[in-house]
Residue frames as qw, qx, qy, qz and C-alpha x, y, z in Angstrom:
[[0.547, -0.628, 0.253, 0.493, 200.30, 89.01, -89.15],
 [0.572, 0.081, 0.589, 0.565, 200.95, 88.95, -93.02],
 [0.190, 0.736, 0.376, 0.530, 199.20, 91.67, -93.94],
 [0.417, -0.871, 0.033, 0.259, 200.08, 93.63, -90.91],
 [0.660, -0.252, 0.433, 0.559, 203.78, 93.11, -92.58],
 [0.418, 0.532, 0.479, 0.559, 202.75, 93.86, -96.00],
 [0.063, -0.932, -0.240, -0.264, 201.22, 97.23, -94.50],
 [0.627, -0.574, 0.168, 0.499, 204.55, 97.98, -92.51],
 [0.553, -0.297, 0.267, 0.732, 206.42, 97.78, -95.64],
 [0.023, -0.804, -0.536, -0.258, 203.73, 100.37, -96.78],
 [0.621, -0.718, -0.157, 0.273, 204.53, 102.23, -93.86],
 [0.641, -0.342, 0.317, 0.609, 208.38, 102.20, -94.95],
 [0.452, 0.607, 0.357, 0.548, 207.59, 104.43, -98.15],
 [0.030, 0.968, 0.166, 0.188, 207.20, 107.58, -96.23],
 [0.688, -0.451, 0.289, 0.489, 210.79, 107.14, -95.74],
 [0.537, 0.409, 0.335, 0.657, 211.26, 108.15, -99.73],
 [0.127, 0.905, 0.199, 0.354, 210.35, 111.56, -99.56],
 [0.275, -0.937, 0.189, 0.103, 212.90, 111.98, -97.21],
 [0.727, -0.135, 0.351, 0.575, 215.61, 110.15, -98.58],
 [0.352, 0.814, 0.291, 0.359, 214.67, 112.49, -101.91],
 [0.078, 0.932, -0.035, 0.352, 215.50, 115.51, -99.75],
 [0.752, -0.409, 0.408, 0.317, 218.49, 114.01, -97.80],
 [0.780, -0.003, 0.409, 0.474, 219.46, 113.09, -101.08],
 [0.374, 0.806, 0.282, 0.361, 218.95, 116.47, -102.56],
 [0.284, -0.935, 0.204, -0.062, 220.54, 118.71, -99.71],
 [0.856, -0.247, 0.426, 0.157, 223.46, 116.61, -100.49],
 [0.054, -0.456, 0.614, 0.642, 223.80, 117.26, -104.23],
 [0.243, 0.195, 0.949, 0.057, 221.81, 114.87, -105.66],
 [0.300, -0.024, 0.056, -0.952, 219.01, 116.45, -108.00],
 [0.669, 0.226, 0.536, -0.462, 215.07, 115.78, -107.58],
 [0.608, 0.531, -0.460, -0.369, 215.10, 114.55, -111.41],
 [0.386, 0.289, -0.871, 0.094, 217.90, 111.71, -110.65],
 [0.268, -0.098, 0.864, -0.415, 215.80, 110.54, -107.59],
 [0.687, 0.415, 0.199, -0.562, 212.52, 110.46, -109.41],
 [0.602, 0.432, -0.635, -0.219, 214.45, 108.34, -112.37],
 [0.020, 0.310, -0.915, 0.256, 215.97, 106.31, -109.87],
 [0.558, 0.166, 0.594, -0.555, 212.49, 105.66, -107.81],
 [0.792, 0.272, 0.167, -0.520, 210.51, 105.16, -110.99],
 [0.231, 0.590, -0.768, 0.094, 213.29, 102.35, -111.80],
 [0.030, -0.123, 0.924, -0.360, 212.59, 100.72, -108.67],
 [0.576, 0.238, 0.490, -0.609, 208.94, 100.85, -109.27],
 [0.778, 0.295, -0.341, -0.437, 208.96, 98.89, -112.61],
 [0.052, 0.096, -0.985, 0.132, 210.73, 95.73, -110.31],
 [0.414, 0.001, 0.755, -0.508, 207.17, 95.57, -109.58],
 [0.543, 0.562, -0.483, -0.395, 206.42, 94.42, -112.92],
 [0.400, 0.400, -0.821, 0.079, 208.49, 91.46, -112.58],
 [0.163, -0.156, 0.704, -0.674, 206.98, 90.69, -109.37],
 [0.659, 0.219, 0.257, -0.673, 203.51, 90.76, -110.66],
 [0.742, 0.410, -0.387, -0.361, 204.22, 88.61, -114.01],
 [0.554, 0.271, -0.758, 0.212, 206.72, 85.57, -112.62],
 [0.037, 0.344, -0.756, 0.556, 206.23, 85.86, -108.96],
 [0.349, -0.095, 0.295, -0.884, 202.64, 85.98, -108.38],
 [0.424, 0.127, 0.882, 0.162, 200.29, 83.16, -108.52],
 [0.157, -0.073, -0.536, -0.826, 198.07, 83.51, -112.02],
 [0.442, -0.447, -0.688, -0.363, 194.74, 81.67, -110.13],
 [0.392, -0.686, 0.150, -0.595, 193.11, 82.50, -106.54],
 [0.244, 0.316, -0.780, 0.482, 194.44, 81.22, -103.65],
 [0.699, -0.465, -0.395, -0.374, 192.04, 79.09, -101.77],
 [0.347, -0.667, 0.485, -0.446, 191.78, 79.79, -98.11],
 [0.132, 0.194, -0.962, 0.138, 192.96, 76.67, -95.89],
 [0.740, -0.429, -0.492, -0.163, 190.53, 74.05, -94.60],
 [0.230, -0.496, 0.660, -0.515, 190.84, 74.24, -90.42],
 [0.124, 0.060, -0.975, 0.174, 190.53, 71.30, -88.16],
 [0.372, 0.353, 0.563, -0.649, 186.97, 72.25, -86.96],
 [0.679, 0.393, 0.052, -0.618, 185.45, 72.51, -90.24],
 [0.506, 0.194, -0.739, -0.401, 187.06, 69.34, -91.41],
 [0.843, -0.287, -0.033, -0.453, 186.47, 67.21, -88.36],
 [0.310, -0.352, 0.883, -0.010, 187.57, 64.27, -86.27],
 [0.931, 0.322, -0.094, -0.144, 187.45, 60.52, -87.60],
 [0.850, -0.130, 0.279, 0.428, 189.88, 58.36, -89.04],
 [0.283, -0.439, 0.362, 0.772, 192.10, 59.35, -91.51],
 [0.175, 0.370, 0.757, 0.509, 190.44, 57.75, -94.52],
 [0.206, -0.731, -0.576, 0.302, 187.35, 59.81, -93.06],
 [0.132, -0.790, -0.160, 0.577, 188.80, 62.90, -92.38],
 [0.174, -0.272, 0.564, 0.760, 190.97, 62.78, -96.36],
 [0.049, 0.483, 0.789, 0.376, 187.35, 62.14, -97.88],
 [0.064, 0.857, 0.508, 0.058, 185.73, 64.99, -96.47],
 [0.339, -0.523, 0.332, 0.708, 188.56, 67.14, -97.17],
 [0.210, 0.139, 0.767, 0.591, 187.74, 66.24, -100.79],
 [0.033, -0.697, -0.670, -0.254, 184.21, 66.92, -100.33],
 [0.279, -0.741, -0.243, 0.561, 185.24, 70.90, -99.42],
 [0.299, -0.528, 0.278, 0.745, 187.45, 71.44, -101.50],
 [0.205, 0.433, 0.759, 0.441, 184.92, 70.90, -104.58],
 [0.088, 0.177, 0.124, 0.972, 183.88, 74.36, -105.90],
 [0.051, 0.540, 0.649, -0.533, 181.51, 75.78, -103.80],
 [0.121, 0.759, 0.454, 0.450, 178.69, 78.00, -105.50],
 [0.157, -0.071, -0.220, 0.960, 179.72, 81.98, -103.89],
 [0.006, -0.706, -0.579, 0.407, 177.24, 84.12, -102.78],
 [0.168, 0.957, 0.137, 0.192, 175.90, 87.30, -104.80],
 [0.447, -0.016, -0.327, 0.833, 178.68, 89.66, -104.59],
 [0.350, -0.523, -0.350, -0.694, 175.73, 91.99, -104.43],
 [0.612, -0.668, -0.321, -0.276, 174.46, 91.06, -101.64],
 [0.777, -0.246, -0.239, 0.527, 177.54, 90.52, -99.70],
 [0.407, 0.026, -0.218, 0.887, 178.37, 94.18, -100.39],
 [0.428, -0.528, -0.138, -0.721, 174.97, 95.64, -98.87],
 [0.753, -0.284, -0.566, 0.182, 175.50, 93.37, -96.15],
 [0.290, -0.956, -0.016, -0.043, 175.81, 95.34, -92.90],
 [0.780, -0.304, 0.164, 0.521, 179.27, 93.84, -91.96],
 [0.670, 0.158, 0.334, 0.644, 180.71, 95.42, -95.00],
 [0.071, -0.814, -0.407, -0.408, 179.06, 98.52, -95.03],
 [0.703, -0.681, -0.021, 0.204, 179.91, 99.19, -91.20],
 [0.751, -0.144, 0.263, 0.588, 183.25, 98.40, -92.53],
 [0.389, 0.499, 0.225, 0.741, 183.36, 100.76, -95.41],
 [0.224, -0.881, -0.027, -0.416, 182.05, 103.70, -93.20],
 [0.716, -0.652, 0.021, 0.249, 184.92, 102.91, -90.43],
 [0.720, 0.238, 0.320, 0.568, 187.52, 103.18, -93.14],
 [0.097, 0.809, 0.373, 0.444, 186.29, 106.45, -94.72],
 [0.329, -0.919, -0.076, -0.203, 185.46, 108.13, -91.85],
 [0.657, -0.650, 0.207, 0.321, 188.91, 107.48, -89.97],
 [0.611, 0.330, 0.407, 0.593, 190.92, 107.79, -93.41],
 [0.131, -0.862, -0.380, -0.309, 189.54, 111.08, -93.49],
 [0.433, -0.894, 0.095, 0.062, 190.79, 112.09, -90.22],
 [0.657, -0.481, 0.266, 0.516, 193.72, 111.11, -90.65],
 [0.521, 0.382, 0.262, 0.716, 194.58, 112.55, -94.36],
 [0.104, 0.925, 0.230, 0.284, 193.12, 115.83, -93.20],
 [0.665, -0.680, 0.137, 0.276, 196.01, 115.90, -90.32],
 [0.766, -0.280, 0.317, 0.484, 198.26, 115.29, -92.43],
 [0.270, 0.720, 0.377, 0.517, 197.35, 117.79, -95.46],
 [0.205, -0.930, -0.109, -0.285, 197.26, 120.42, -92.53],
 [0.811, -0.184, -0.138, 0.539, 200.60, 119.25, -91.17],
 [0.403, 0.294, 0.013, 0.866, 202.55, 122.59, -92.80],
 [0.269, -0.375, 0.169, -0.871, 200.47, 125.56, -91.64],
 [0.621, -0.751, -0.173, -0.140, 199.87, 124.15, -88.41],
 [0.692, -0.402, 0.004, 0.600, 203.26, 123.98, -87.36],
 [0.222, 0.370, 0.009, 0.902, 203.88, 127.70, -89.16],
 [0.326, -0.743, -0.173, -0.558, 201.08, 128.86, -87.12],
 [0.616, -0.783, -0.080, 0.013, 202.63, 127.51, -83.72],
 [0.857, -0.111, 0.118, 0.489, 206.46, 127.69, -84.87],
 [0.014, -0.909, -0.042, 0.413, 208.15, 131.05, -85.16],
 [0.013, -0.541, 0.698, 0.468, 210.70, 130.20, -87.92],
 [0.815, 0.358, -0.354, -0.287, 210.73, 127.99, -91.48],
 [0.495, 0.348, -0.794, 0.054, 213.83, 126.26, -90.28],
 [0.457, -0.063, 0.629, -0.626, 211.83, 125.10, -86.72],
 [0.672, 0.387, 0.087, -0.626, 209.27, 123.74, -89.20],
 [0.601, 0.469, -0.647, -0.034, 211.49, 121.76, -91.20],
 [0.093, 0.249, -0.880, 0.393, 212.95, 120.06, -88.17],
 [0.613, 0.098, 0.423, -0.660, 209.47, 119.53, -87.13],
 [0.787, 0.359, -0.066, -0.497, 208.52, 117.94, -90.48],
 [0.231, 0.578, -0.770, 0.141, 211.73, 116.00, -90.39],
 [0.388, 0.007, 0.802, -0.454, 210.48, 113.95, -87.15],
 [0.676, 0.213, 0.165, -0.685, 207.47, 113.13, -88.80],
 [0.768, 0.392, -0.409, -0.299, 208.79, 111.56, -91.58],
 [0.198, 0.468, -0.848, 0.149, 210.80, 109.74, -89.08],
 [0.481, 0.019, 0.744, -0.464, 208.24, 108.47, -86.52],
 [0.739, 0.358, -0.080, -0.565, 206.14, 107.58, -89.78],
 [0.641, 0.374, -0.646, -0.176, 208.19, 104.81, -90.62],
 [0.124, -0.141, 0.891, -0.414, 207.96, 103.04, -87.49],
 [0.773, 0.087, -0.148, -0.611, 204.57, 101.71, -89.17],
 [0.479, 0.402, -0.770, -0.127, 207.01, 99.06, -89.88],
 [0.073, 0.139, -0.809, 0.567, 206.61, 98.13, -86.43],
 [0.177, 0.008, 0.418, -0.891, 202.91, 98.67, -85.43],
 [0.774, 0.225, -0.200, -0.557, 201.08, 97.49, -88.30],
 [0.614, 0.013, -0.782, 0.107, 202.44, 93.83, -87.29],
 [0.115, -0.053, 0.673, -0.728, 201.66, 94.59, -83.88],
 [0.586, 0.122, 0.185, -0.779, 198.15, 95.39, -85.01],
 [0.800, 0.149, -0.398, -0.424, 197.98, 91.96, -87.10],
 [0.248, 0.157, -0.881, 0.372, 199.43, 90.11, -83.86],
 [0.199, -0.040, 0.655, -0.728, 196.38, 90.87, -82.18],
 [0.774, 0.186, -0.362, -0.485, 194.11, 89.59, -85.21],
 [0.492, 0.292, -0.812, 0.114, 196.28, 86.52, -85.12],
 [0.064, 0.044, 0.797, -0.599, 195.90, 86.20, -80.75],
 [0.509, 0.148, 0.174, -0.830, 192.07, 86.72, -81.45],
 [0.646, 0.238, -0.566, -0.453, 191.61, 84.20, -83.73],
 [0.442, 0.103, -0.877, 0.160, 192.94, 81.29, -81.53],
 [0.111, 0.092, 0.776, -0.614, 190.53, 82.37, -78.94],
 [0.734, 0.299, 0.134, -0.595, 187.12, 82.38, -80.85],
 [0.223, 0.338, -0.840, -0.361, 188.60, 79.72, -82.60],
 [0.044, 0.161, 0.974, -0.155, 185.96, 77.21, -80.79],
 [0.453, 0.325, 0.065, -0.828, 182.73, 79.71, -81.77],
 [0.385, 0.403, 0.622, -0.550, 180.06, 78.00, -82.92],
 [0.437, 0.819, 0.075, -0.364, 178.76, 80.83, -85.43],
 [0.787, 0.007, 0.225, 0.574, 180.84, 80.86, -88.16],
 [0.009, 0.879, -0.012, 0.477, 180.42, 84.69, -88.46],
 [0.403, -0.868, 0.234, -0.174, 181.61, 85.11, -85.14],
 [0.834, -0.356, 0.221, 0.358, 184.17, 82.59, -85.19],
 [0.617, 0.383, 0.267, 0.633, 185.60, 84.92, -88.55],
 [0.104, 0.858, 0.139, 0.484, 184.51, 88.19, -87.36],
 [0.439, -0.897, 0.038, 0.036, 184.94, 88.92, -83.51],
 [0.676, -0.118, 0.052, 0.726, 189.02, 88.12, -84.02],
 [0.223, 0.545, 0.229, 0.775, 188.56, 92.20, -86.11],
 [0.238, -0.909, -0.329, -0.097, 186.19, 93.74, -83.16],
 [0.607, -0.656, -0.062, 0.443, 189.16, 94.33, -80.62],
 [0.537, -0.018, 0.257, 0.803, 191.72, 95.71, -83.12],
 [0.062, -0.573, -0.468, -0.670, 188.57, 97.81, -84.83],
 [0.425, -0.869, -0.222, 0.121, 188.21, 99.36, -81.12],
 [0.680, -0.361, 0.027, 0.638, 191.81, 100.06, -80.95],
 [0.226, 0.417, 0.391, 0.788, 191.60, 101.96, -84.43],
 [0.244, -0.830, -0.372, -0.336, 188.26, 104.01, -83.25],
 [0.368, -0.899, -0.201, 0.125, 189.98, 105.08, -79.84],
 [0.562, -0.269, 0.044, 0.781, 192.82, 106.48, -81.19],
 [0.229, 0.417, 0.474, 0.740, 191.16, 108.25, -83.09],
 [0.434, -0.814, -0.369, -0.113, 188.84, 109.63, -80.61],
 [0.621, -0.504, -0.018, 0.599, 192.39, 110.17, -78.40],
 [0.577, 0.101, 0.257, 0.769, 194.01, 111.84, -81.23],
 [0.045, -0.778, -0.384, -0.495, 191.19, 114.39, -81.69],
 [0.602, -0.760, -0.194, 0.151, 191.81, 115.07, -77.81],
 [0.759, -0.362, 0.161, 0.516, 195.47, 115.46, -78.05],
 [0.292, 0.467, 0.384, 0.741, 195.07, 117.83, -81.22],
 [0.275, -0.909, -0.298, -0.097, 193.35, 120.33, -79.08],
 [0.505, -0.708, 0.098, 0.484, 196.48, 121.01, -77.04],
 [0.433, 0.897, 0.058, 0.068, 198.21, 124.02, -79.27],
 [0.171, -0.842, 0.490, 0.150, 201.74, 123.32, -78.90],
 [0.419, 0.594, -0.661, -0.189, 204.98, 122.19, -80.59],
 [0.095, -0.383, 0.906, -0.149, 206.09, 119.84, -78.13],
 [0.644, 0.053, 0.608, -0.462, 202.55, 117.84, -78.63],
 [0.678, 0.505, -0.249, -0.474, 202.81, 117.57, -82.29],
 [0.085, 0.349, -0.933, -0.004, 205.47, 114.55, -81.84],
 [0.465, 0.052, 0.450, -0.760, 202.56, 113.28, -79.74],
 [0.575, 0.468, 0.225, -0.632, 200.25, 113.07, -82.68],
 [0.743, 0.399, -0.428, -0.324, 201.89, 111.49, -85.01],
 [0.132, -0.153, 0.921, -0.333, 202.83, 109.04, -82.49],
 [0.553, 0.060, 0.709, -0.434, 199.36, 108.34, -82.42],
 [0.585, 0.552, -0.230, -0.548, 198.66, 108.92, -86.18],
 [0.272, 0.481, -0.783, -0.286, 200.99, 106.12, -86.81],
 [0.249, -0.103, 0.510, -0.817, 199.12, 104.06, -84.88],
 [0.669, 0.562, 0.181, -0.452, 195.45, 104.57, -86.33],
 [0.568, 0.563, -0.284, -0.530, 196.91, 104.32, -89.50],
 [0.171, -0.197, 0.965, -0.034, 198.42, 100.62, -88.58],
 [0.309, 0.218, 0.840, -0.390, 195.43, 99.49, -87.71],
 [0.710, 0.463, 0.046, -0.529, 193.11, 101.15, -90.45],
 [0.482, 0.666, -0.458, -0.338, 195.20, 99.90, -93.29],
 [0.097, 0.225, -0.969, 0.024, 195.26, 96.57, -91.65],
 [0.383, 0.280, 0.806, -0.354, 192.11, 95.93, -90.84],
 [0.445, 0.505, -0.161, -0.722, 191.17, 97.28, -94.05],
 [0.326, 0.500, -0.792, -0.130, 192.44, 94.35, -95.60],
 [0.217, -0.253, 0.795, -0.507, 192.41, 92.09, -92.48],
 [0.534, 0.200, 0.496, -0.655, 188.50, 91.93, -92.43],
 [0.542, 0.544, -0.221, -0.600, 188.00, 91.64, -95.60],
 [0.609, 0.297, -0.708, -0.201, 189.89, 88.17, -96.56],
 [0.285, -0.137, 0.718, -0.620, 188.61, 87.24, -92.69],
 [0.531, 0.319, 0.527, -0.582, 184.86, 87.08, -93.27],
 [0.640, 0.514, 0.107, -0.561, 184.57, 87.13, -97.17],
 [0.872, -0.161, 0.384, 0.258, 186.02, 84.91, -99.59],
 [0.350, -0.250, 0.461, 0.776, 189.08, 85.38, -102.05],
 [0.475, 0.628, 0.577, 0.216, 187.03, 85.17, -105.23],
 [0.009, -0.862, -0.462, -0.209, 185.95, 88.70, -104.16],
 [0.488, -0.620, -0.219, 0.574, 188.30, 90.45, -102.37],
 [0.361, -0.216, 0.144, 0.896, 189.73, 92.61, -105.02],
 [0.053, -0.694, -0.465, -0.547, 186.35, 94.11, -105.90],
 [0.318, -0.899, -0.267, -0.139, 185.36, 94.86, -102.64],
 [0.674, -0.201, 0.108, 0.703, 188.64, 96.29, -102.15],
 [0.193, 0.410, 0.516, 0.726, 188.18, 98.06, -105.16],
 [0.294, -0.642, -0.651, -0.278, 184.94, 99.33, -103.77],
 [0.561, -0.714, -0.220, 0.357, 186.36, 100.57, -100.40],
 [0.419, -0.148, 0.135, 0.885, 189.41, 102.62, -102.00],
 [0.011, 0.373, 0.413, 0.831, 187.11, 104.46, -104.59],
 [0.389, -0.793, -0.452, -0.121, 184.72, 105.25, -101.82],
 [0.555, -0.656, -0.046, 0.510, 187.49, 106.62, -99.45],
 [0.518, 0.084, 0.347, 0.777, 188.59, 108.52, -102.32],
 [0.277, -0.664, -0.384, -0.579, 185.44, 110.67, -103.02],
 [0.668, -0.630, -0.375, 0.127, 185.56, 111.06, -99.46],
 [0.663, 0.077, 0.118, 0.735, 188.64, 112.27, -99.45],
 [0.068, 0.554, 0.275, 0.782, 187.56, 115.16, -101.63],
 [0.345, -0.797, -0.490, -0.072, 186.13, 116.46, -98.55],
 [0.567, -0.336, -0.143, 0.738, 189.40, 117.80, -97.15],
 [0.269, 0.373, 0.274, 0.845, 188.70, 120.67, -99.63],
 [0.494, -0.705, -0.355, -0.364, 185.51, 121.56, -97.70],
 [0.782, -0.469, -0.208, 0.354, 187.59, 121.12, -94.42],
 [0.522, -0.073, 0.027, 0.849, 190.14, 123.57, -95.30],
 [0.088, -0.516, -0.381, -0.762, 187.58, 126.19, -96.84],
 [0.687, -0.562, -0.452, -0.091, 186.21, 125.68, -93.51],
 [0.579, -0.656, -0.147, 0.462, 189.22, 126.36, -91.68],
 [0.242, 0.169, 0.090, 0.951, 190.69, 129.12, -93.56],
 [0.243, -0.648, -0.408, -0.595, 187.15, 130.81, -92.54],
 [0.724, -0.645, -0.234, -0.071, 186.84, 129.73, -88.72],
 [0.357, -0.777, 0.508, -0.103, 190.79, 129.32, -87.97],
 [0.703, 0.190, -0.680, -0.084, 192.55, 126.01, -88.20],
 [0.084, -0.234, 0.676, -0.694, 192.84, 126.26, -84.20],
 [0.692, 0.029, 0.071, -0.718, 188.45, 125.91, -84.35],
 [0.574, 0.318, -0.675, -0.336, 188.88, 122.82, -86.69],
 [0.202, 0.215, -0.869, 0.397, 190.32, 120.24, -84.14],
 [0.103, 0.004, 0.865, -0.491, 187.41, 120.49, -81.77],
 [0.776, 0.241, -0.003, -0.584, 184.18, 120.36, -83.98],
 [0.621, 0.313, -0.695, -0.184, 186.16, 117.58, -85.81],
 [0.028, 0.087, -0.918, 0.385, 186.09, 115.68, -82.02],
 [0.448, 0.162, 0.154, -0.866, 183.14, 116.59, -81.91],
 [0.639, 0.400, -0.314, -0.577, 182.21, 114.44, -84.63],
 [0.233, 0.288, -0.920, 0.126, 184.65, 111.69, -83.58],
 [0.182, -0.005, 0.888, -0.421, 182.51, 110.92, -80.51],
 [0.686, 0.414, 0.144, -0.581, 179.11, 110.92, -82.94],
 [0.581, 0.397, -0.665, -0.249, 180.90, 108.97, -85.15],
 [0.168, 0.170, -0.901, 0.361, 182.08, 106.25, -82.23],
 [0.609, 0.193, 0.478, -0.603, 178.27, 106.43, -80.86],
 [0.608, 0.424, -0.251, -0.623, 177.05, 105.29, -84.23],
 [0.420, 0.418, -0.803, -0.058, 180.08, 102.82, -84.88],
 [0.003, 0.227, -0.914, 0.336, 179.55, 100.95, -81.48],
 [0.610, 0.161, 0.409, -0.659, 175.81, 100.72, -81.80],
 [0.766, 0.428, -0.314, -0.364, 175.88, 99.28, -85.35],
 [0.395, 0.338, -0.838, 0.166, 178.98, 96.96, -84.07],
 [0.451, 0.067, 0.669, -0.587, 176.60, 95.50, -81.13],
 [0.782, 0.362, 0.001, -0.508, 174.02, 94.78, -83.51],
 [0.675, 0.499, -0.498, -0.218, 176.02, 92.85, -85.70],
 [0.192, 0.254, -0.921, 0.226, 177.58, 90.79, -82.71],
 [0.579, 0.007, 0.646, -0.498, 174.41, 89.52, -81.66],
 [0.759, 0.419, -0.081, -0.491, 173.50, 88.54, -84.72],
 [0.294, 0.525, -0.799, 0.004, 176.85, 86.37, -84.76]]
């Protein structure tokens, strides 16, 4: 649920670009908001140096992995946990399917969704007969975007409800991972949906879409996160973090290929090879994600 929050108030940025032009069509010029903004972005400064802790934050100890007993009992092998454990390779941990899996679900749905949104403007000139239609169009967006605020806790409520039911697992993979499968389905079939719903060539569906966009992007940009301080431990997180952004970045760079693509074919074409791909991707995703729960 805490990182579902954190990614909300993520979420709540794509609210600036429109205050910006609120605050410009007002009077206000882009200069003074850009001072103002990069102002509000050195509070995070302060934040980092006084607020933050300076050492890693060791995950809690649960009742299963300390055990029953007495007290004396249970405070003695409390002790004997909390004594620095040797970590695993990070090496190995990030060739590990789990993480891998993971880094290609990211990408590949990251992807879809920046290319949507890069192509936002000239699709809605190509189905909208006016600039000032368009605007209003782009207007909504930025509104329904900020209801992330909302969704991306939704999406870490259902981590959270998962958790208390594998909570009695056995495995300890599976008792850390399966809480991620369900949400990591939710992510994949909107995405699959969204491709569907992009097909239909009209205004009134675009609302639609970024209905669902917000969505997906709950859920990536929480489970991105999510999984990650789930299954692996702190030590590491902000490499493989690290690791996952600069990969989805280079990725990224595809959009360029995507657009070269549809300035050639149409941007109308685009939508249904790209589903195309979704439901090869989602074969792939659910075969490799089988594997890995048996292995739990």
């Amino acid at each position: 649920m805490f990182i579902g929050l954190l990614v909300g108030g993520f979420d709540l940025s794509a609210g600036t670009a429109q205050a910006i032009k609120v605050g410009f069509e007002n009077g206000i010029s882009r200069r003074t908001s850009f001072v103002l903004l990069g102002l509000c972005q050195l509070l995070t400064l302060v934040s980092t140096y006084f607020f933050l802790p300076k050492h890693f934050i060791k995950k809690p100890l649960d009742a299963d992995t300390i055990g029953t007993g007495s007290l004396q009992e249970c405070i003695e092998r409390s002790r004997e946990l909390k004594k620095p454990e040797k970590l695993p390779p990070l090496r190995s941990l990030i060739l590990s399917p789990t993480y891998l899996l993971h880094l290609y679900w990211t990408a590949v749905l990251q992807l879809r969704y920046m290319f949507i949104m890069s192509s936002l403007n000239v699709t809605l000139q190509n189905l909208l007969p006016s600039k000032q239609e368009v605007s209003q169009y782009t207007n909504i967006t930025a509104y329904i975007l900020l209801f992330g605020a909302v969704t991306s806790p939704m999406a870490g409520a259902i981590i959270d409800s998962n958790e208390k039911r594998f909570r009695g697992s056995l495995s300890p993979l599976r008792r850390k991972l399966m809480p991620t499968v369900l949400p990591l389905a939710f992510g994949t079939t909107f995405g699959i949906a969204l491709s569907a719903v992009i097909l239909a060539e009209t205004a009134a569906m675009v609302c639609l879409v970024f209905i669902m966009m917000v969505i997906m992007r709950s859920f990536i940009y929480t489970l991105l996160s999510g999984l990650l301080l789930a299954v692996y431990p702190n030590e590491y997180y902000g490499f493989m973090l690290g690791i996952i952004l600069m990969v989805c970045g280079a990725v990224n760079l595809l959009q360029s290929a995507l657009f070269a693509w549809a300035s050639a074919v149409g941007f109308e074409q685009v939508p249904f090879y790209s589903q195309q791909f979704c439901f090869v991707f989602t074969g792939i995703l659910i075969k490799s994600a089988l594997r890995e729960i048996k292995k739990c």
